[in-house]
C-alpha positions in Angstrom: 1.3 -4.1 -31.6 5.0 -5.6 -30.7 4.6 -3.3 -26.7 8.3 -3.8 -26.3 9.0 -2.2 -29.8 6.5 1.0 -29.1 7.8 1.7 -25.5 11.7 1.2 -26.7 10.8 4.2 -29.7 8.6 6.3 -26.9 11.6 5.7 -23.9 12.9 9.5 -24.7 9.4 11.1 -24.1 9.4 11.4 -20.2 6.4 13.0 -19.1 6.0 14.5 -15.4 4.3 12.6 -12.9 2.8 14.2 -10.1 1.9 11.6 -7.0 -1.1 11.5 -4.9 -1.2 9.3 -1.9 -5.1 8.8 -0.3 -3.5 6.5 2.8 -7.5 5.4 4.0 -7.2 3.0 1.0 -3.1 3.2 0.1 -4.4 4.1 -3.4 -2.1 6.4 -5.3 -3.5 8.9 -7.9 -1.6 10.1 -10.6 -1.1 13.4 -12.7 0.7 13.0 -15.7 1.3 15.5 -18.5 3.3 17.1 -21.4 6.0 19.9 -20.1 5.6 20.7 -23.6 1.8 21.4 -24.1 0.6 21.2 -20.6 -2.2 18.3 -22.0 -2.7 16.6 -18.7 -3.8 12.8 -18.1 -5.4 12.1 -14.0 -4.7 8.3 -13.8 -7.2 6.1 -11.1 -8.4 9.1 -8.9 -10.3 8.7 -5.2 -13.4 10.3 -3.4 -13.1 10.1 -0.1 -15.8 8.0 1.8 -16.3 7.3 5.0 -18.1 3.8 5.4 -19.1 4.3 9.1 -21.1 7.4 8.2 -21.5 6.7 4.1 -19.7 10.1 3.9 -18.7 11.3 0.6 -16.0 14.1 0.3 -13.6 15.5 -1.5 -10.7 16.7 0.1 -8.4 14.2 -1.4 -9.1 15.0 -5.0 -9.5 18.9 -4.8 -5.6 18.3 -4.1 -5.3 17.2 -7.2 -7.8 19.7 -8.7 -5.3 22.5 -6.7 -2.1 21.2 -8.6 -3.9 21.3 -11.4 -4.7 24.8 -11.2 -1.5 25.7 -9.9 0.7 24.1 -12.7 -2.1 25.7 -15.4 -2.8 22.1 -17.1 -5.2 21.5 -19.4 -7.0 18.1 -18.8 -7.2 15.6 -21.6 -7.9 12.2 -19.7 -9.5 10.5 -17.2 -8.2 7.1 -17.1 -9.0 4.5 -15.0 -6.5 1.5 -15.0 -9.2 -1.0 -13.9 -12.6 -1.1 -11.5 -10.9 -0.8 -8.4 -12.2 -3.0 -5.8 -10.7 -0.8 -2.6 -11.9 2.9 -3.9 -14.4 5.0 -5.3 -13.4 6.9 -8.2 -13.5 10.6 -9.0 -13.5 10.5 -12.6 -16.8 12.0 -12.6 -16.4 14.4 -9.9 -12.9 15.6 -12.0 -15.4 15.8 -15.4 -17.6 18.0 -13.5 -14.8 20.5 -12.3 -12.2 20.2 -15.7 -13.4 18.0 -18.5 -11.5 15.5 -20.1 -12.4 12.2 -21.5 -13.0 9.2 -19.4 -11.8 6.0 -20.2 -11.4 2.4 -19.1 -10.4 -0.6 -21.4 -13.3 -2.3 -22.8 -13.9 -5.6 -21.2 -15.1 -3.2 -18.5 -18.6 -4.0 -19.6 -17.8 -7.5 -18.4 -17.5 -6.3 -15.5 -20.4 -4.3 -15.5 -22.9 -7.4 -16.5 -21.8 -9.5 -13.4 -22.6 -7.1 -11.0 -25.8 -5.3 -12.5 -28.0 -8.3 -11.0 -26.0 -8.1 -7.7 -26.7 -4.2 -7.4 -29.8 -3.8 -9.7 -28.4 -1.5 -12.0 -30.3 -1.4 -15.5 -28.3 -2.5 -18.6 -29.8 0.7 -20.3 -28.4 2.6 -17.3 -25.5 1.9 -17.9 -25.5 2.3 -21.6 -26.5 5.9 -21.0 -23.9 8.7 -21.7 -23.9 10.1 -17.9 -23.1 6.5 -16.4 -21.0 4.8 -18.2 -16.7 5.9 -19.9 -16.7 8.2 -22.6 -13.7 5.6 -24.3 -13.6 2.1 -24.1 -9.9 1.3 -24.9 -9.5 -1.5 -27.0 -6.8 -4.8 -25.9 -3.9 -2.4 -27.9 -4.5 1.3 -28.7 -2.1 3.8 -29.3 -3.2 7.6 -28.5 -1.1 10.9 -27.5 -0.8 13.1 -24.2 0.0 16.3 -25.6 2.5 15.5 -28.4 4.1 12.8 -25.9 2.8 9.1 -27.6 1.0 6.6 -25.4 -0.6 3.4 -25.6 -3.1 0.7 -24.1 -2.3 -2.7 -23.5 -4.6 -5.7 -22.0 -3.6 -7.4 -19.0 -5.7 -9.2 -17.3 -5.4 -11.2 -14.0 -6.5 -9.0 -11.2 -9.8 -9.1 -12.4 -11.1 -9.8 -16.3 -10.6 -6.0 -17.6 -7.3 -4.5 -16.3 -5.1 -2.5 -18.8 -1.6 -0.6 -18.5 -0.6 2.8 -19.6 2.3 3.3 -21.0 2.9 7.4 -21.8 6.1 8.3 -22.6 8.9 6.5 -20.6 6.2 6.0 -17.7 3.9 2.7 -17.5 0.7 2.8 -15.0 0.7 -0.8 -13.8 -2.4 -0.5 -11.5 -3.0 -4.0 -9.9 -0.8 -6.0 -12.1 2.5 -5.6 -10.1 2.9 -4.0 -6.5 6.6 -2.9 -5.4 9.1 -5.9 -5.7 8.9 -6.0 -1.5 5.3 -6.8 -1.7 4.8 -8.8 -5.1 1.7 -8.9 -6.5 -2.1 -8.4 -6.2 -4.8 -10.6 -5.3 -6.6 -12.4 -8.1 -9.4 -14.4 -6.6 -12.3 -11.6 -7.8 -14.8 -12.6 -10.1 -13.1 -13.6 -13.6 -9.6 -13.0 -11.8 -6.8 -15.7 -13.2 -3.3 -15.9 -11.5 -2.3 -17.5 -15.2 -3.4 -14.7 -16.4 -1.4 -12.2 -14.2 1.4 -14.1 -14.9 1.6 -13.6 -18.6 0.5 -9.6 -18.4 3.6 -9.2 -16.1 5.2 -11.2 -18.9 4.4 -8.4 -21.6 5.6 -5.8 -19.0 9.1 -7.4 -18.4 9.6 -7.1 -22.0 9.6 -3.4 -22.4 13.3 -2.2 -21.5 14.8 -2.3 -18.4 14.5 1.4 -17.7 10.8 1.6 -18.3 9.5 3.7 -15.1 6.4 1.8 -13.6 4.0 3.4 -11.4 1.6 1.5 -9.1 -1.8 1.6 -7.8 -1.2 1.0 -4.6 1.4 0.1 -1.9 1.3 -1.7 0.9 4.2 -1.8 4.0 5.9 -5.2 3.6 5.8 -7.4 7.7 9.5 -6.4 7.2 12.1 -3.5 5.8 10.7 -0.3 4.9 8.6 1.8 7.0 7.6 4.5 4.2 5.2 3.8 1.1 6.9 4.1 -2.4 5.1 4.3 -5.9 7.8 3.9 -8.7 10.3 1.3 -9.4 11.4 0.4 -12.8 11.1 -2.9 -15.2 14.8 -4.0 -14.3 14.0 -3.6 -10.7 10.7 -5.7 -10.8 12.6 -8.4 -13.0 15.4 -8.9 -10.5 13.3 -8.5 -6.8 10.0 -8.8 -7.1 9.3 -11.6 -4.4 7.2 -13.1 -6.5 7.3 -12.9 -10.1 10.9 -11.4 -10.2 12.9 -13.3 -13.6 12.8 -16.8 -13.3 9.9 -17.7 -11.3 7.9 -20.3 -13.2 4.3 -19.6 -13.9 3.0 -23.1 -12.4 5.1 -21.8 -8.8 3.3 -18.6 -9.4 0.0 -19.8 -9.6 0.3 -22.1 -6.7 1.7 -19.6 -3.8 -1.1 -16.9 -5.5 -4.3 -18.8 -5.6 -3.1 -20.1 -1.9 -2.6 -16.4 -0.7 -6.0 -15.6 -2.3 -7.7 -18.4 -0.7 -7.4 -16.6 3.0 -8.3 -12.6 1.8 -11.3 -11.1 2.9 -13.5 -9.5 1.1 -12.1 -5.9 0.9 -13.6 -3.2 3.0 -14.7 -0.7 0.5 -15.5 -3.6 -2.3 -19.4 -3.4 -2.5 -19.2 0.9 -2.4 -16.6 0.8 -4.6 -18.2 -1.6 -7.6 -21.5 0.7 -7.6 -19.7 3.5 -7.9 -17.0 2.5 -10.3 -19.1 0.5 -13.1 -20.8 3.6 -13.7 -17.6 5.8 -14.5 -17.7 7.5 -11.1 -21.3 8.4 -11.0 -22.9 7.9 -7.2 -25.9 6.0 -8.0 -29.4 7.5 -7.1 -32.2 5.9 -5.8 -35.8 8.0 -6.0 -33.2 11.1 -6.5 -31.7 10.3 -3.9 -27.4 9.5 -3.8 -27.7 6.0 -2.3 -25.5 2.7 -2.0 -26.9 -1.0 -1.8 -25.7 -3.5 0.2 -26.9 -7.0 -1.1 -27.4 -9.5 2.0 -26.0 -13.0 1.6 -24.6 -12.2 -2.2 -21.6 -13.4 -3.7 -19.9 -11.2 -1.6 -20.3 -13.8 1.4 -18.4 -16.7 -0.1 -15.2 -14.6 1.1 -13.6 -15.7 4.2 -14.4 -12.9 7.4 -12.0 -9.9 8.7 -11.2 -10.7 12.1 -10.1 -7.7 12.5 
């Protein structure tokens, strides 16, 4: 699939997006769907958990359930832009409450084998229906929201399986670009490559100029702003982003990211986070019993310590 080509014949389709900002992990959720048909798309949703306690609740998505509702959509898909390191997803929880089909790109399940060892989660688990996506997208795959068109693409770099969706006019970067004040995402996790982020951000700079993108997450640059944002556009990231704006050579790139990544801590909700997510949003169970492991002296403990 020439990416550039199918978003330039898609660019007049503009879906509405619909926002959701869960500030405990500066994740934003996304509702996305088809004025037309009212088919609906809920892109890289939260639960709410509270490490301290090992809380789960729900207030964060039943605001997105509650727009839902009030906007009368009809849910389609569940999509999950990669295994999010910093968040537990919802997808399940949103299944439960308004169907639609989950879905992940496939190398997902490359994922899943390096941490089933780590978490001692069976392979056939996770090859059951109720624990595992309902779609594995495939490195390019073209589908529909509504009658808007959409595709998948691979880009990898933030860890082995990310992809972007591109519905309509509207791309859903995840962790392959933050705003063009803050760069780009780490890339030190297990499989991660900054080469590898470089060229995905590549494939997205060559969709046109106008292309809205919409990020995972944001993060309050040391200077300038003071209030988080979510969309900027292909031209914008091309001609600011501090660190892979137009120009910037990929060996540069590499250096200054593998450098950054070098001095990151292991992020606070990471071990939660990976149970949860490599089985679709399913809180794992131990003896019927929701319950969350926490491996001692794991890979986990090669990461340099928060201070904070």
């Amino acid at each position: 699939m020439d990416i550039s080509k199918q978003a330039a014949a898609q660019a007049e389709q503009q879906p509405i997006v619909k926002a959701f900002f869960h500030k405990p992990t500066n994740t934003f959720s996304y509702v996305v769907h088809d004025p037309a048909t009212r088919q609906a798309a809920v892109i890289d949703s939260v639960i709410d958990f509270d490490i301290a306690t090992g809380t789960l609740s729900y207030d964060s998505v039943d605001k997105i359930l509650a727009y839902i509702e009030t906007e009368t959509l009809m849910v389609e898909w569940l999509l999950e832009t990669h295994m999010h390191a910093d968040h537990l997803s919802a997808a399940t929880y949103l299944k439960g409450k308004v169907g639609g089909t989950t879905a992940i790109g496939k190398h997902i399940t490359d994922i899943q084998g390096l941490y089933q060892e780590t978490f001692g989660v069976n392979e056939a688990v996770l090859k059951e229906a109720s624990h595992t996506f309902d779609r594995l997208w495939d490195e390019e795959e073209a589908f529909t929201l509504g009658s808007i068109n959409a595709f998948t693409y691979y880009a990898p770099g933030h860890t082995p399986a990310d992809i972007v969706y591109v519905i309509g006019d509207a791309a859903f970067v995840g962790d392959s670009l933050f705003m063009p004040d803050f760069g780009s995402a780490r890339c030190d996790f297990p499989g991660g490559s900054a080469a590898d982020m470089y060229d995905a951000v590549q494939r997205i700079y060559s969709m046109p100029g106008s292309t809205r993108l919409f990020m995972c997450h944001d993060y309050l640059p040391e200077v300038g702003r003071t209030e988080y944002r979510y969309e900027t556009t292909v031209g914008e990231e091309k001609a600011d982003n501090i660190h892979l704006r137009e120009g910037v050579a990929k060996e540069s790139f590499v250096k200054t990211r593998e450098e950054r990544d070098a001095t990151l801590s292991l992020p606070l909700y990471m071990i939660p986070s990976l149970q949860v997510n490599i089985q679709a949003g399913k809180i794992p169970e131990i003896d019927g019993r929701p319950m969350l492991r926490w491996p001692i002296n794991s890979v986990f403990s090669t990461y340099p310590k928060d201070e904070k």
